[in-house]
N, C-alpha and C positions, 0 to 999 in steps of 0.2 A: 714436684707437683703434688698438691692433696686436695682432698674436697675441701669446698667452701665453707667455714660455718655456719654461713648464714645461706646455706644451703641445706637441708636435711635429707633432701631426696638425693644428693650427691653423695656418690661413696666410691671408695675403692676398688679396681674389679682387677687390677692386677698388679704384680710387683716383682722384683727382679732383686738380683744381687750382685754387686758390683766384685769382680774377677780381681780386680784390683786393691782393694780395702776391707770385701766382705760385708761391706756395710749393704742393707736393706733399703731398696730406692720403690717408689711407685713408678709404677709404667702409667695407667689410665685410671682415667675417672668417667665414671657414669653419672648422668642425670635425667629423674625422670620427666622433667619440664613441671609446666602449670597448667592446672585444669583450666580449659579456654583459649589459651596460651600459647606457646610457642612448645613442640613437642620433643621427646627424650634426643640423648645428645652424648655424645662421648669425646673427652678429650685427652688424648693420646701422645706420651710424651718422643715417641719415637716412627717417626712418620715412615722410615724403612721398614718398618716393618711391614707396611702395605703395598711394598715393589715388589716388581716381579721377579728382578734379579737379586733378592734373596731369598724365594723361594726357587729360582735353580739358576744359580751364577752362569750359567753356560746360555745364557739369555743376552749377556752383554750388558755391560752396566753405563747408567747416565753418566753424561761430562764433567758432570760436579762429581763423583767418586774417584779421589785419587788411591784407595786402598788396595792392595790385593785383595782379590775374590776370594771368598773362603767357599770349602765344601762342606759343611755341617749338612744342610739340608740334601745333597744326593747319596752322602754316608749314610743318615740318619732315617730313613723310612718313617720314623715314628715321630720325629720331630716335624716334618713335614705336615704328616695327619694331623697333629696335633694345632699346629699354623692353619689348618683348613677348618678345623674343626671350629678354634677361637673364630675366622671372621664369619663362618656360617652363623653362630651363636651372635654374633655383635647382627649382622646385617636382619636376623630373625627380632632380634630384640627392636632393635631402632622401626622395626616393619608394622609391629601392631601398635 
């Protein structure tokens, strides 16, 4: 996933590192729309992250995950915050 070129209001706003390679991936992209237009917008490579059950596995997880639950987020306190913080910041942006 990257910004458009032929987009310039599009950018970056997250990125991640693959566990397995090392390599440097983007997770989302932001855009600020068009004045008149149709309004700001983000497109997000990894749609769990906005379930419920990986912010606390012990929620129960949908029929399409055949994985084991992990517990990062009930260890992790700060990871967690940190996941609250990201979509307050996204749903405040996308709001004005």
């Amino acid at each position: 996933m990257s910004a458009p070129s032929d987009r310039p209001d599009a950018r970056v706003i997250a990125t991640g590192r693959s566990k397995a390679t090392d390599r440097a991936f983007n997770i989302a992209v932001a855009f600020e729309g068009e004045p008149g237009g149709e309004g700001r917008g983000l497109a997000q490579s990894t749609f769990h992250h906005f379930a419920d059950y990986n912010w606390d596995p012990r929620s129960d997880c949908p029929s399409f995950v055949d994985e084991a639950p992990g517990d990062a987020m009930v260890r992790d306190p700060e990871g967690l915050r940190q996941t609250h913080a990201y979509m307050a910041n996204i749903a405040g942006w996308l709001s004005r």
